[in-house]
N, C-alpha and C positions, 0 to 999 in steps of 0.2 A: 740354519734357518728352517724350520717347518714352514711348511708347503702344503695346499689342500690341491683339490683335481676339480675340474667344471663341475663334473658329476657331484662331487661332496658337494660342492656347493652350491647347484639345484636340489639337491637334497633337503639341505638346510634350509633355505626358500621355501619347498613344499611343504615341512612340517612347521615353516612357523618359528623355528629357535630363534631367540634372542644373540644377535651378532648385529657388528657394523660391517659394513661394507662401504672402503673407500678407496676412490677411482683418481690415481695420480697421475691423470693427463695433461695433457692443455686444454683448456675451454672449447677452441674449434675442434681437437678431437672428440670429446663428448658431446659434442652437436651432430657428432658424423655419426657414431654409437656408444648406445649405455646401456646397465645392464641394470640401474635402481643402484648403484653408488651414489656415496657424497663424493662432490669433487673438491680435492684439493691438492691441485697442482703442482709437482712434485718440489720445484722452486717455493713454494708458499710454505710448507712443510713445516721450515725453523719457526716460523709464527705460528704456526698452527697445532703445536704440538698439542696443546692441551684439548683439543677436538679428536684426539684420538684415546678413545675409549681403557682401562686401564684395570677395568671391572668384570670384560667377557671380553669373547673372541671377537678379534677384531684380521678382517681377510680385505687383504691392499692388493690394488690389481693395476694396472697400466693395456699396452696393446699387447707385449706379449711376456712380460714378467719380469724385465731386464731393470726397470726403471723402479716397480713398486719391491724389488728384491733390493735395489741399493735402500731408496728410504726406510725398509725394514732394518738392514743391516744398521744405518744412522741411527735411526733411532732407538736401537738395542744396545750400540753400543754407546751414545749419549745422554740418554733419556732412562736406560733399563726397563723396555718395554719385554715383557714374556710372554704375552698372548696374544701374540702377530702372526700371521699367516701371508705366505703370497699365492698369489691365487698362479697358479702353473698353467701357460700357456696364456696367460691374459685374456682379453678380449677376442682376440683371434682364436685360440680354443674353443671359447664360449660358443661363438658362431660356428664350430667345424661339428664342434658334439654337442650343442645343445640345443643352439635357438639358427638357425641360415639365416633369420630375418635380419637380424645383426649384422649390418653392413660392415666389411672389413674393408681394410682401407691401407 
């Protein structure tokens, strides 16, 4: 499974590329923090496949990577997604090296 790091991806943020970023929590965790994900919650997934991008990079993140690594793994091996990314350390990363304001939880 390829893996990006916070930093890659404030990076990508600052310059603008073209990527998705989607955020496989539950509702009430995205209510606690987000980072500018789509949410789609990682149970929603099988319905939702064709909202995952198939064109560019696409970086799936949860709280701390465990959740948005299995739905990677699903849908690579169900789907033959190749340009998925998990985002390492999740949201909890996010908030240690990027942004504090980002409530951990």
């Amino acid at each position: 499974m390829k893996e990006i790091t916070v930093k890659e991806l404030s990076e990508l943020k600052l310059t603008g590329a073209d990527f998705q970023l989607i955020d496989v929590r539950e509702p009430n965790e995205f209510e606690v923090a987000e980072i500018g994900g789509e949410l789609i919650p990682m149970n929603s997934v099988p319905q939702n496949v064709d909202k995952f991008s198939k064109d560019k990079q696409v970086i799936v993140h949860c709280r701390s990577g465990k959740r948005s690594g299995d739905v990677i793994n699903w849908l690579e091996t169900n789907h033959s997604f190749e340009n998925l990314y998990n985002l390492q350390g999740g949201i909890l990363a996010w908030s240690d090296e990027i942004d504090p304001s980002v409530q951990k939880y």
